[in-house]
N, C-alpha and C positions, 0 to 999 in steps of 0.2 A: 517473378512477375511483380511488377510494381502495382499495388492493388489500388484501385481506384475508391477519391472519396466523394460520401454524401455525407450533406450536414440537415441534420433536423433543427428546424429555424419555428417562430413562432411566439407568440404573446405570451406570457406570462398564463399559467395554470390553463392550458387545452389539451395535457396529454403529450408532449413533447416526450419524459421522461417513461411512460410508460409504453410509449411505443416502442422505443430504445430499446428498455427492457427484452419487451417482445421478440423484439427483430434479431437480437443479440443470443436468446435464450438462457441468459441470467439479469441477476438483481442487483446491477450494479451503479444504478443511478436510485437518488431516493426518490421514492413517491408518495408524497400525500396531497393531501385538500389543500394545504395552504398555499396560496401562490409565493411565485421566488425562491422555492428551495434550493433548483439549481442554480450554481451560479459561474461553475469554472466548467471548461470542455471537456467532456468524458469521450473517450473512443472507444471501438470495440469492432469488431468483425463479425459480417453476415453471409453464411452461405445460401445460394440460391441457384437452382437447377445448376449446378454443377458449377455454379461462378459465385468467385469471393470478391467482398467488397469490403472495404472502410468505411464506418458510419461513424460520426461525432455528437453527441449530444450536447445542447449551450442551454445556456440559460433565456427564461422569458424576455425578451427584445422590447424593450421603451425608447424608442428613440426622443424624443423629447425631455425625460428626465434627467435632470442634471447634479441628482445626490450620488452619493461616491461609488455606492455599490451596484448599481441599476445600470448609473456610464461607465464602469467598467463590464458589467456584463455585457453590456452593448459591443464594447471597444472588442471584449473575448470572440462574442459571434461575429463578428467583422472579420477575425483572424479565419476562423470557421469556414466563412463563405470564401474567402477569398481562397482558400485551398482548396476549395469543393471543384469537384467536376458537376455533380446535380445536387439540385437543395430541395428536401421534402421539408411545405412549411405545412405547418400542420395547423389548423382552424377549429374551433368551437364550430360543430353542426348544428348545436341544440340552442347555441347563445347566436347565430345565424353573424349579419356583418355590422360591424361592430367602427368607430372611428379610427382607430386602432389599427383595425386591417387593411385599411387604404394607406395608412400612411406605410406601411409594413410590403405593400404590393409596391409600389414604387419605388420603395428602396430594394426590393428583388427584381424589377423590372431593370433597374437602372444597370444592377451586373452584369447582365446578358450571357447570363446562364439559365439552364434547362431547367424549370420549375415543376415540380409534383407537388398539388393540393394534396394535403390527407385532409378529408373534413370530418374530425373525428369525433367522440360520442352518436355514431350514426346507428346506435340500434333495433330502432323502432322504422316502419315502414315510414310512415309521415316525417320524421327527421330527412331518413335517406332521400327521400324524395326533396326535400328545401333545400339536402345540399346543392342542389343544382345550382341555386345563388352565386354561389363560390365564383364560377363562372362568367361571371361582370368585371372581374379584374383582367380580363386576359388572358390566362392560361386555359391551355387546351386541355391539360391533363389533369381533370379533377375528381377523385376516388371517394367515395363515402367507405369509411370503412370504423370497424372499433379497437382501438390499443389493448382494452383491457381484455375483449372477448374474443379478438383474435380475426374477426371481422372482417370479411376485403381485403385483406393483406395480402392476400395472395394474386387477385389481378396489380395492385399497385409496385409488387416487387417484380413481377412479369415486363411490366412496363417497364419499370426502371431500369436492369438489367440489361432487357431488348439494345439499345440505344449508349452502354457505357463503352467508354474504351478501355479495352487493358493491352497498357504496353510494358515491352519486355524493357527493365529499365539497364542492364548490361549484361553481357554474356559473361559466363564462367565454365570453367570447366567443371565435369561433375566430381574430381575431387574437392576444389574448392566448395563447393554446394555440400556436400559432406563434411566438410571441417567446419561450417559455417553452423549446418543443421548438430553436429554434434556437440561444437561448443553451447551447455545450458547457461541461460542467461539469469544475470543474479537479481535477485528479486530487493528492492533496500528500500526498507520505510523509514519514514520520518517522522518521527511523534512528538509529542511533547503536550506540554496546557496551551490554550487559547495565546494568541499574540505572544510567542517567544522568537518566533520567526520562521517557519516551518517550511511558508510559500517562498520567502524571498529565499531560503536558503536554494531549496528546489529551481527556481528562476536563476540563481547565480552557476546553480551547475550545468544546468542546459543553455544556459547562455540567451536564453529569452522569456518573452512575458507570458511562462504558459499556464499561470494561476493568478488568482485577482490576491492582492498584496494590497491592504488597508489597515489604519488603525484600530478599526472596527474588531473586536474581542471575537471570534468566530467566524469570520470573513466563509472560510473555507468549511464545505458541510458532507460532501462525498468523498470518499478516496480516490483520487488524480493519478491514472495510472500515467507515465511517460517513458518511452523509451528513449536509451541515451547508449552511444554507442561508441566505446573508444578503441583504440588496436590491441588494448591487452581483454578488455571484455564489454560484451553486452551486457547493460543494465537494467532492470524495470524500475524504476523510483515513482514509488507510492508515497505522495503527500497526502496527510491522513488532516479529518480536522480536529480541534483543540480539544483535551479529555477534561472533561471536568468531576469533580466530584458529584453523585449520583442526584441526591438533593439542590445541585444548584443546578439541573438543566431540567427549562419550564419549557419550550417549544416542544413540538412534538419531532419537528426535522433535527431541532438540536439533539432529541434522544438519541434520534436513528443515528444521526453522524456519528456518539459515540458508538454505538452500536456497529455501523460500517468500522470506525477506527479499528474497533478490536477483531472486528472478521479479517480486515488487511494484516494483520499480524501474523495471523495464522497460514497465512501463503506465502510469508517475508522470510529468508534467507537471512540478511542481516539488519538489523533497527539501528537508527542514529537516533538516539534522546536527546533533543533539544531541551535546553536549561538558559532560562535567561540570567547572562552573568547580573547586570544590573541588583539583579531581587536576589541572587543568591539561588542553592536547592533548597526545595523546600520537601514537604513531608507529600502532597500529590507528587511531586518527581519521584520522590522515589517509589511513590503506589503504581504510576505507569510505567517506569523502569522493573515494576513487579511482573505488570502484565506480558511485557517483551520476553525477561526470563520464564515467566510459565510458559508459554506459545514455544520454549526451546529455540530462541532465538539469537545467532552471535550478537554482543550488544556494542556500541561506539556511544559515549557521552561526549558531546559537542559543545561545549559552554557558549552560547551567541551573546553578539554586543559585548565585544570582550573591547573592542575598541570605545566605548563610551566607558569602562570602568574607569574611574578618576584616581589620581596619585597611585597609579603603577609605581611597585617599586620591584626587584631584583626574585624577592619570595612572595611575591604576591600572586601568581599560577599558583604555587605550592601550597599555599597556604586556603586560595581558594579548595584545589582538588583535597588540600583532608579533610575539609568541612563537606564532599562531595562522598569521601569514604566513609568519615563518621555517619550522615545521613540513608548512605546506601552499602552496607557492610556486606549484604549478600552478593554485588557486583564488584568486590576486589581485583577479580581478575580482567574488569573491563576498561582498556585504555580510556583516559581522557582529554580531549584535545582544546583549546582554547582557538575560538574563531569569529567573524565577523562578517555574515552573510551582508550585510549594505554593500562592504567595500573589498570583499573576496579575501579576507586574512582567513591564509591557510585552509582554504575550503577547500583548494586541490590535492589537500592531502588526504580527504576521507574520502574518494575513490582508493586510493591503494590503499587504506586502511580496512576497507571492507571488502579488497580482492583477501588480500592475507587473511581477514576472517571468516572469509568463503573456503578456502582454502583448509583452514583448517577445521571448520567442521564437515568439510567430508573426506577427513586424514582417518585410511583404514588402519589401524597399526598392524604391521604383520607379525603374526603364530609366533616363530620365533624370539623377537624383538621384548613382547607381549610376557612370553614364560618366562626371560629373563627379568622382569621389571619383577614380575609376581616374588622371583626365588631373592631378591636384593630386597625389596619393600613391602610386602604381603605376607608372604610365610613365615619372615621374622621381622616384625614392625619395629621399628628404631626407640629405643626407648623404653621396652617393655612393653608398651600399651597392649593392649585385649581389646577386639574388636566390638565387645559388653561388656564396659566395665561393673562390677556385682559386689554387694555389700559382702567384704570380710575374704575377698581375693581376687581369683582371676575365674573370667566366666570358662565355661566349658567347650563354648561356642567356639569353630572351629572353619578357617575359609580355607577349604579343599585347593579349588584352582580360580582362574578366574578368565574371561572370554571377551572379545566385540562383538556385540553384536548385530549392531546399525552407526548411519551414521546421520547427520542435519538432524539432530546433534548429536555427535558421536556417543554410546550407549555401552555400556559396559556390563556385563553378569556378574555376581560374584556367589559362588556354589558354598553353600555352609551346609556343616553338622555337626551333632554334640548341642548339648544344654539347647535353651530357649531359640527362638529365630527372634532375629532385631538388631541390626548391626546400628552401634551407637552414632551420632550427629557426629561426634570429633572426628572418630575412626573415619568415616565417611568421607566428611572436609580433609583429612588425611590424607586418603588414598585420589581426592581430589587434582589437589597440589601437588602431590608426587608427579602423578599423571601428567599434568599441566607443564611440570616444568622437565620433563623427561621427552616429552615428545609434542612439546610447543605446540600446544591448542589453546592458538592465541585467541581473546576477546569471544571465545568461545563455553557455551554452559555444556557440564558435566552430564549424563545421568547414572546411575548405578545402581540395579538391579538386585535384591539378591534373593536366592533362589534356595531354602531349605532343607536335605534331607533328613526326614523322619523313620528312626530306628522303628520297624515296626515289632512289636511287644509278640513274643512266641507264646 
């Protein structure tokens, strides 16, 4: 079924984003007091008496302002409405009609699409009853209801519902529906600091304007889910907004965005770290290339504006990517690519670069395979090394066998006994690398387990 969309349309701070919420049953647009937090379209999916729909959330609507971020948000919800099958715009109850919403009815009037007032903050009986006002514009269908308490929503979704179309948008067969539903779709964030390019890169790979792209230092404030869909895989690209160091973010939506960034990780499959070639990496790159490997994340480093670095010569990639090693020593195993989201250098390389990283964090190694590596690099460690090494010889410590035992990201046990528990960092990084280059777990983190037995004392 091809699910039908509605877009929540609306002025600036009336609850647009909490109703979203609501409707959606997560927390994935941000909410606070301050007006204009949203600013790029969010989507998400509503179930209702047994029918599913598409819902977009945009940003507070000024059509008359003409600073950078305000008319792009405008230009956003314009995209919004113009996909929409029906538009719920949603109204201040409490702040009644305002200049604002006449100009805002006429540009909904002008679509000639099916309008739903929500006129929301309606909690109190005296409020619900002024919504009635609302009804001077036109529209027939106008709901007092509340976002935050849940309020009405329920004849307003009744209504909506009643009246959508859903059409079948082509036939298949049901194997094909089955190789479709069983292909899982990869999940790929985009992180980096404020202005290194995160939007335009996301915009150059879907091939349109589907986040606002300014020079403005934190443009982007939610995490931007989009789906993107090629022959070899489904993607979900999560444009996150810019991390900053904890101390330099004063807004209260700027907290949350980090705050969103780092929840989007946690759901991400494979992270691309944007690095702006121009500045070089710096020491925050490599703190948010920290947070991607904690969250067990495959990692891609993306150098952007590689096209504006000046006097390229022959070693000048090289030369960049050791200063990219030196700085970030714990990501050795993570390709690094040089590219140019303005003008598309090489950007079509980090979809196959993040199937292969998909790929190989969810590579099971098989039983067999597995006891051979152990009896070649485990049982007798090349070199002599001791798994602890211990003041005045060799520790006592002792790794029996070793097992997978999950994978995204593939996870490893390693069963000891004898002397102390504590298998040393080298030993570790060791058994790392072996791993890594024996059964190609590309741009993929390690983990390793180990699991103690204690001789118990007769």
């Amino acid at each position: 079924m091809a699910l039908p969309l509605v877009a929540v349309v609306g002025q600036p701070n009336v609850g647009k984003s909490t109703l979203f919420n609501r409707l959606i049953g997560q927390r994935r647009s941000i909410v606070g007091d301050e007006p204009g937090i949203t600013r790029d379209r969010i989507y998400g999916e509503v179930e209702w008496s047994g029918k599913r729909f598409s819902i977009v959330d945009t940003g507070g609507i000024i059509p008359d302002d003409d600073a950078v971020i305000p008319a792009n948000i405008f230009k956003q919800a314009g995209f919004a409405i113009q996909d929409a099958q029906a538009i719920i715009w949603v109204v201040d109850a409490r702040q009644g009609l305002t200049p604002l919403d006449e100009e805002l009815a006429k540009l909904l009037r002008a679509t000639g699409k099916r309008v739903l007032v929500a006129a929301n903050k309606s909690e109190r009986a005296r409020v619900e009853a002024e919504a009635g006002e609302f009804y001077r514009f036109g529209f027939e269908e106008v709901f007092p209801v509340s976002a935050e308490q849940g309020i009405g929503l329920g004849d307003l979704l009744d209504a909506l519902v009643k009246d959508l179309k859903f059409e079948i948008s082509d036939l298949r067969t049901e194997s094909e529906l089955s190789d479709q539903t069983s292909q899982r779709e990869l999940r790929l964030a985009i992180i980096g600091r404020p202005n290194v390019g995160k939007s335009s890169l996301l915009n150059r790979l879907i091939g349109e304007e589907r986040v606002i792209v300014s020079p403005v230092a934190g443009t982007t404030r939610d995490a931007i889910d989009t789906l993107l869909a090629t022959p070899e895989q489904k993607f979900r690209l999560i444009d996150t907004a810019g991390i900053r160091r904890k101390g330099k973010t004063g807004e209260m939506a700027e907290k949350l965005s980090v705050v969103m960034a780092m929840k989007s990780l946690a759901r991400a499959d494979v992270a691309i770290v944007i690095i702006d070639a121009e500045e070089g990496p710096t020491a925050l790159d490599a703190h948010i290339a920290g947070y991607a490997h904690d969250a067990g994340c495959s990692i891609i480093v993306a150098c952007n504006k590689w096209d504006a670095v000046k006097n390229k010569e022959t070693s000048t990639s090289m030369q960049f990517e050791r200063k990219i090693r030196e700085k970030m020593k714990f990501l050795d195993w993570a390709p690094v690519i040089m590219i140019s989201a303005l003008n598309g250098q090489r950007v079509e390389n980090l979809l196959g670069l993040a199937i292969k990283a998909n790929e190989a964090r969810n590579r099971r190694v098989p039983t067999s395979q597995l006891n051979a590596f152990f009896e070649a690099a485990v049982s007798q460690p090349r070199g002599g090394s001791a798994p602890a090494p211990v003041k005045g010889g060799l520790s006592r410590l002792h790794v029996q066998y070793m097992t997978q035992v999950g994978v995204r990201p593939p996870t490893f046990v390693l069963f000891t006994s004898g002397g102390k528990s504590g298998l040393h960092f080298s030993y570790l990084r060791y058994l790392q690398n072996r791993l890594r280059e024996e059964f190609d777990f590309f741009a993929t983190p390690l983990r390793i387990i180990e699991k103690h037995k204690v001789r118990k004392r007769r």
